[in-house]
C-alpha positions in Angstrom: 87.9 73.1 101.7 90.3 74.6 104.5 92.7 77.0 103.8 95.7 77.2 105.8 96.8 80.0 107.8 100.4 80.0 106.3 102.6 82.6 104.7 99.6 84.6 103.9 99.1 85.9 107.6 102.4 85.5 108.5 102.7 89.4 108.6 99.8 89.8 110.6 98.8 87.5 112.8 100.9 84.7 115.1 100.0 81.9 112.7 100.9 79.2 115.1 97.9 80.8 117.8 95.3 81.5 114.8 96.0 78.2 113.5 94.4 76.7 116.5 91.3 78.5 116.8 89.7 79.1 113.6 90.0 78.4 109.9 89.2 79.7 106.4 87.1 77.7 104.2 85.3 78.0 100.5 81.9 78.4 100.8 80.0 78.7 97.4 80.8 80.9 94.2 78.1 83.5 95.4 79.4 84.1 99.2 82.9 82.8 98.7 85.5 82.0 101.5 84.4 82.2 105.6 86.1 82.2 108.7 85.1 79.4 110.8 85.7 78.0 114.7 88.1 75.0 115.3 87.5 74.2 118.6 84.8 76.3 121.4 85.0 79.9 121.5 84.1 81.6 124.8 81.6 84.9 125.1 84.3 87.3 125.9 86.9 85.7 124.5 89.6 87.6 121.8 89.6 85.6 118.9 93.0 86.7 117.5 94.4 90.5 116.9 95.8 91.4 113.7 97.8 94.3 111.7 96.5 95.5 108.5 98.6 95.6 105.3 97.8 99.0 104.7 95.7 101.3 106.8 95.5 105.3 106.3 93.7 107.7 107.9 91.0 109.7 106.5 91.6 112.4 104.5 88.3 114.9 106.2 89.3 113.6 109.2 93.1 114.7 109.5 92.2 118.5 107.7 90.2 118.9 110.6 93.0 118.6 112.7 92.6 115.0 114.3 96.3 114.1 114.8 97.2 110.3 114.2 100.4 108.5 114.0 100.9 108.5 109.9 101.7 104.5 110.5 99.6 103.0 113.2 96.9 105.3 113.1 97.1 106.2 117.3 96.2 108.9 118.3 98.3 111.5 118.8 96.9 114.3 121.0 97.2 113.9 125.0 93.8 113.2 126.9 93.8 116.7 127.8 94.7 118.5 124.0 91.8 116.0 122.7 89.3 117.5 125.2 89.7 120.8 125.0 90.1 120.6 121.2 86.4 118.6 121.1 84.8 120.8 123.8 86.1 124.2 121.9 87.3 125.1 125.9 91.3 125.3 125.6 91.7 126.1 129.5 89.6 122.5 130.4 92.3 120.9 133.1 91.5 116.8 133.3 91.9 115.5 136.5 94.2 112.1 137.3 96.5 113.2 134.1 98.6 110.9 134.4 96.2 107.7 133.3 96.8 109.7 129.8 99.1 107.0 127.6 99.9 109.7 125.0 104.1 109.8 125.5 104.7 113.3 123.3 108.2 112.9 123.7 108.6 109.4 121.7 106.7 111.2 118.5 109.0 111.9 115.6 108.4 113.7 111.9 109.7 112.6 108.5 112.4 114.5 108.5 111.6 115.3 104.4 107.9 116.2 104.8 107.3 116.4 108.5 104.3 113.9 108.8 103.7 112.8 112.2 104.2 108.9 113.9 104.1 108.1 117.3 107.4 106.6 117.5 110.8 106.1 116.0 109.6 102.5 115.4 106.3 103.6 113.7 108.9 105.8 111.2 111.0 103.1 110.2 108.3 100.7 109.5 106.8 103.6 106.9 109.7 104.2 105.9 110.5 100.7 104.8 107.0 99.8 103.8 105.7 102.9 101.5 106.9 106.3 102.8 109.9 106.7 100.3 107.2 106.4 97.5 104.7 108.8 99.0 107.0 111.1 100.6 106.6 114.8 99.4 109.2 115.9 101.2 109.0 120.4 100.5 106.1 119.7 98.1 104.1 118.6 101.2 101.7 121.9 100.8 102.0 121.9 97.2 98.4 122.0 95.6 99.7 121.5 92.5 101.7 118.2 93.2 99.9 115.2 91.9 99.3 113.3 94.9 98.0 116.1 96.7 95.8 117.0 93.6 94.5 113.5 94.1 93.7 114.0 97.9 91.9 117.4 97.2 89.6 115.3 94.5 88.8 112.7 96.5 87.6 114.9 99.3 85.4 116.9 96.9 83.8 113.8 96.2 83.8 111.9 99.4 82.1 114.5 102.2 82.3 112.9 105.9 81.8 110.6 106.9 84.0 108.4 105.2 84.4 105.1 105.2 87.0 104.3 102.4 90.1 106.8 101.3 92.3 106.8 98.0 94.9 106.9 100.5 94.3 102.9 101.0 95.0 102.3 97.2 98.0 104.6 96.9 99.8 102.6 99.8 98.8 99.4 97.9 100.6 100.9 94.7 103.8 102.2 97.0 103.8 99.3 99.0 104.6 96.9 96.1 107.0 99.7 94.3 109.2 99.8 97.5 108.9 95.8 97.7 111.8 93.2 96.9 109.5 90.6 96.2 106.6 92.5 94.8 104.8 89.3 93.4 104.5 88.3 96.7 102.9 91.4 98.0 100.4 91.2 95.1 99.2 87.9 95.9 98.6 89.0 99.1 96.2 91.8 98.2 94.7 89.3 95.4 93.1 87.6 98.5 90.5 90.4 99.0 87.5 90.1 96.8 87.7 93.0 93.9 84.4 92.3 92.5 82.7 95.5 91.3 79.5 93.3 90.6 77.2 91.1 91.5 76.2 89.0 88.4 74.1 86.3 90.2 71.9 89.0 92.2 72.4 91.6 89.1 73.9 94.6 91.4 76.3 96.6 91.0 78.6 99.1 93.4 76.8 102.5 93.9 79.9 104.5 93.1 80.9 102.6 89.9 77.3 103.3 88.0 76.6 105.7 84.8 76.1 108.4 87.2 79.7 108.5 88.3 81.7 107.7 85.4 83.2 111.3 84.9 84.2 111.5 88.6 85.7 108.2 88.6 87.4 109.3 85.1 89.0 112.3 86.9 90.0 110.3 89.9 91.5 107.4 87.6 93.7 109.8 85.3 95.2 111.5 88.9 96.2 108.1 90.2 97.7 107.3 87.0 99.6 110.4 86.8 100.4 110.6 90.2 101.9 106.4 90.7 101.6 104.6 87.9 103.9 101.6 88.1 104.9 99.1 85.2 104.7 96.1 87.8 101.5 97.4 88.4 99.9 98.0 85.0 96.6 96.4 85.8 95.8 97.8 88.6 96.2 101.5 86.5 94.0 100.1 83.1 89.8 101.6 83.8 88.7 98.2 84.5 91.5 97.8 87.1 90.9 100.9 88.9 87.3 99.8 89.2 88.6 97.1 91.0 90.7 98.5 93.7 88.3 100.9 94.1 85.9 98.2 94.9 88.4 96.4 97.1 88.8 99.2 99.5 85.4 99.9 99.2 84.3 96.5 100.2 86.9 95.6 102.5 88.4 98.5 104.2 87.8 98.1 108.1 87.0 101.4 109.7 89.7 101.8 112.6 88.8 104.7 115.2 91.8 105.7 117.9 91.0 108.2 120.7 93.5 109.3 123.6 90.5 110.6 125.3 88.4 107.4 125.2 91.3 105.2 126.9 91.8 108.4 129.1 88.3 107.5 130.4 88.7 103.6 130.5 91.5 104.4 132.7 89.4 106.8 134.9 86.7 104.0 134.9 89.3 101.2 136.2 90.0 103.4 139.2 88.9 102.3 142.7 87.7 105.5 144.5 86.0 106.6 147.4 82.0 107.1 146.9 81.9 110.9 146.8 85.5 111.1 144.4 84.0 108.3 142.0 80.7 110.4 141.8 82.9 113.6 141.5 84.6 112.1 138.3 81.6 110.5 136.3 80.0 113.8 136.6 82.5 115.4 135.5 82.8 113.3 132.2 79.3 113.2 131.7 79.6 117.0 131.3 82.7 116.9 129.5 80.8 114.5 126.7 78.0 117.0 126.4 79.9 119.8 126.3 81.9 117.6 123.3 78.3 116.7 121.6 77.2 120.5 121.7 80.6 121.5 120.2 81.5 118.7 117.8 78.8 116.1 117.3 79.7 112.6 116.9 83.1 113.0 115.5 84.8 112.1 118.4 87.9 109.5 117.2 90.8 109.6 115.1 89.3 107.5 111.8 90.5 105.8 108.9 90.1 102.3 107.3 92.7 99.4 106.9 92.8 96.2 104.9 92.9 92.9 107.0 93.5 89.8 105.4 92.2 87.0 108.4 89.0 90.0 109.1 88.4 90.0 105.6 87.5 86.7 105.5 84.5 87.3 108.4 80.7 87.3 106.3 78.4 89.6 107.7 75.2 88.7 109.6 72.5 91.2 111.1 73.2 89.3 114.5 77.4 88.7 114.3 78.6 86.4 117.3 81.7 88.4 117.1 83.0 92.0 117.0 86.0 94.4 115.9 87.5 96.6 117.9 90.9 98.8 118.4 91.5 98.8 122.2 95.6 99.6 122.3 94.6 102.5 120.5 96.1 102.1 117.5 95.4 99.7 113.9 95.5 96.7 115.8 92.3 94.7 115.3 91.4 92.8 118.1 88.1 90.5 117.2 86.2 89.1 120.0 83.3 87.0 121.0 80.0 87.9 121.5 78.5 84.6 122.2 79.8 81.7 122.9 81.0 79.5 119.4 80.9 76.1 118.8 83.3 74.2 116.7 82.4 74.4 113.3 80.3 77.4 113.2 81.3 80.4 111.2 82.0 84.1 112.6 80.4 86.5 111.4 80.8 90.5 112.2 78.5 93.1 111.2 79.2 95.0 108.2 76.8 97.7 109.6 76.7 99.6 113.0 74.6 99.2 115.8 72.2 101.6 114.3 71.7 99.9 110.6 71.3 97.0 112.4 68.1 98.2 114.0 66.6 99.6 110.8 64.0 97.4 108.2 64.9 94.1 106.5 64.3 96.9 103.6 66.7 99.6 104.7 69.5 96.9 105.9 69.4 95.1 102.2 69.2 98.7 100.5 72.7 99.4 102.4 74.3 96.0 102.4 73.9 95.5 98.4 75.2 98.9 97.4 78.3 99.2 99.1 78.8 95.2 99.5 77.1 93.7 96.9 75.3 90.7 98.4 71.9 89.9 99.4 71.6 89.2 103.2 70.6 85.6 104.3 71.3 85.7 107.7 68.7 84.3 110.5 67.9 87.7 111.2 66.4 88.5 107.8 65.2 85.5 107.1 62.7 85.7 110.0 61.7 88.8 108.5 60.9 87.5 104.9 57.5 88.1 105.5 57.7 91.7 106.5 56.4 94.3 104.1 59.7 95.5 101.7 59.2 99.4 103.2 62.3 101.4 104.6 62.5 102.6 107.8 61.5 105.8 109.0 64.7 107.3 109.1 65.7 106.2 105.7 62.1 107.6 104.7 62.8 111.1 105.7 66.3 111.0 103.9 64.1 110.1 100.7 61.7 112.6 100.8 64.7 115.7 101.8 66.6 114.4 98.6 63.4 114.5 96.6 63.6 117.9 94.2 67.1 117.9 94.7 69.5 118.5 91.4 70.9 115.2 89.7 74.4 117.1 90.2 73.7 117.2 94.0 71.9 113.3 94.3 75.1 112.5 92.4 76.9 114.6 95.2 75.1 113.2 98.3 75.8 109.8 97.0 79.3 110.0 96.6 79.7 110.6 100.3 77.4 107.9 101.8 79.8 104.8 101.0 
């Protein structure tokens, strides 16, 4: 059965265009609801764009000084302050600076605790969403204040990279404390699946096992202490901890920004004489060495948001359809890979292009630990008959951990998700 794209998406989405294209349907108790086509879908084509109901950056990720907007996650750096912060060269000069989007003069602070947004709009949205509940205001470098005791636990257990934040639940909590009509903001998280097992395939989530009961104790009594909520006593009781724990933790879409990278998309779109274009891709070539020498694959500004319409994508091995973040900020813009016929569901890849080259083995290993399901897709069901070994990379990363102490496996683990 359909479900309509009504009030629900209304805050995200233009319902009226959605409507038109695609559709969200039941599928069985085990897999649960799908997005599926309406009418043909062209390779290429954007599917629909959406803001998340909550989105935060990552906690590693910002105390390493990647700057973001506090709301909309862009980036906040100019082309040039990203480069030479990357490269570790602070005299680097980028040529054509002007292509740079960054407008430093629209960015604005909370006046109480001096986070950062892009814009006087971006403020005023925070503002009226969640910031008056999260706002420090002096205590902003207090260690001793209990949200920040909360964030400094959370990154002792959660080593990059990351790939879900506490931050996502506390906006949850904030978001319906600062709400008129908070029983309408529940039901709209209530839509994401908060499973923290499996029954039918017997897993359960990785970070919610025997293992990691006393960190998820410790991280449970800080959230409580630092926004519990009457309208909100379920989500604040062990079981219901677990539960948005598991709902960020299944659901949260990873969101990278980078003033550099649209910097270069710019540069790309130039037309230029032969010698000049040749000039410039040299020039960035050495520029992204000079960046992978210096800081690795870290590259964007990151963090996760929760996207209702997104949400509803399953996961194959070979999606017909991708996410990605091209105004550089939280808006998710989901496009096709192939084309789509009416009728047929789209998918996106819960894993990147790399898992997605690793065994049947390794893939399954990932998906059912951090999303609880067994993987059907045509993709793995054409390799049913391959041998259930893990890939080399995955058997390397075995045989390192092997000798370790259960304290550090535990450790290890805990940053993985």
């Amino acid at each position: 059965m359909a479900a309509p794209l009504d009030d629900m998406f209304s805050l995200c989405v233009d319902p009226g265009k959605v409507a038109g294209s695609v559709e969200v349907r039941f599928i069985d108790n085990i897999k649960g609801k799908g997005l599926f086509a309406k009418s043909s879908i062209k390779k290429g084509d954007t599917i629909f764009t959406e803001r998340p109901l909550v989105s935060a950056q990552f906690l590693w990720n910002a105390l390493y000084k990647y700057k973001a907007c506090e709301y909309c996650l862009r980036a906040l750096e100019t082309a040039e302050e990203n480069a030479r912060r990357l490269s570790g060269n602070p005299a680097l000069t980028l040529p054509h600076p002007d292509l740079c989007r960054v407008r430093p003069e629209l960015h604005q602070a909370c006046p109480q605790c001096q986070v950062k947004y892009c814009s006087s709009e971006c403020r005023q949205a925070a503002a009226d969403q969640y910031h008056r509940v999260l706002c420090l205001g002096p205590s902003q470098e207090d260690p001793d204040h209990p949200i920040n005791k909360l964030q400094d636990t959370w990154r002792s257990m959660h080593y990059p990279p990351e790939t879900s934040s506490i931050v996502l639940m506390a906006k949850m909590v904030a978001v319906v404390k600062q709400a008129k009509d908070k029983a309408r903001w529940q039901k709209l998280f209530s839509h994401f699946c908060s499973r923290t097992a499996n029954e039918e395939e017997e897993i359960a989530h990785k970070l919610l096992g025997e293992q990691f009961r006393g960190q998820l104790a410790s991280l449970h009594s800080l959230f409580t202490a630092a926004l519990y909520d009457d309208h909100l006593s379920r989500w604040f009781v062990p079981e219901g901890f677990c539960s948005l724990f598991a709902l960020v933790g299944t659901n949260g879409q990873g969101i990278g920004t980078s003033s550099l990278s649209q910097w270069v998309h710019a540069c790309d779109a130039l037309e230029l004489p032969a010698q000049q274009r040749e000039q410039l891709d040299s020039f960035i070539d050495q520029l992204y060495k000079d960046i992978e020498k210096e800081t690795g694959d870290f590259l964007n500004c990151e963090g996760s948001g929760l996207f209702l319409l997104q949400s509803s994508c399953n996961h194959s091995c070979i999606p017909n359809t991708e996410a990605s973040f091209p105004d550089n900020n939280f808006l998710l813009h989901l496009s096709a890979l192939s084309d789509i016929s009416p009728g047929e569901e789209i998918c996106i890849s819960y894993l990147d292009c790399c898992q997605r080259d690793r065994s049947r083995h390794s893939r399954h290993k990932i998906l059912r630990e951090n999303y609880l399901f067994v993987c059907s897709c045509p993709k793995c069901a054409s390799q049913m008959d391959e041998a259930d070994v893990t890939s080399e990379e995955e058997e390397e990363e075995e045989g390192e951990a092997e000798g370790e102490t259960e304290g550090d496996e535990m450790e290890d683990e805990m940053t993985d998700v």
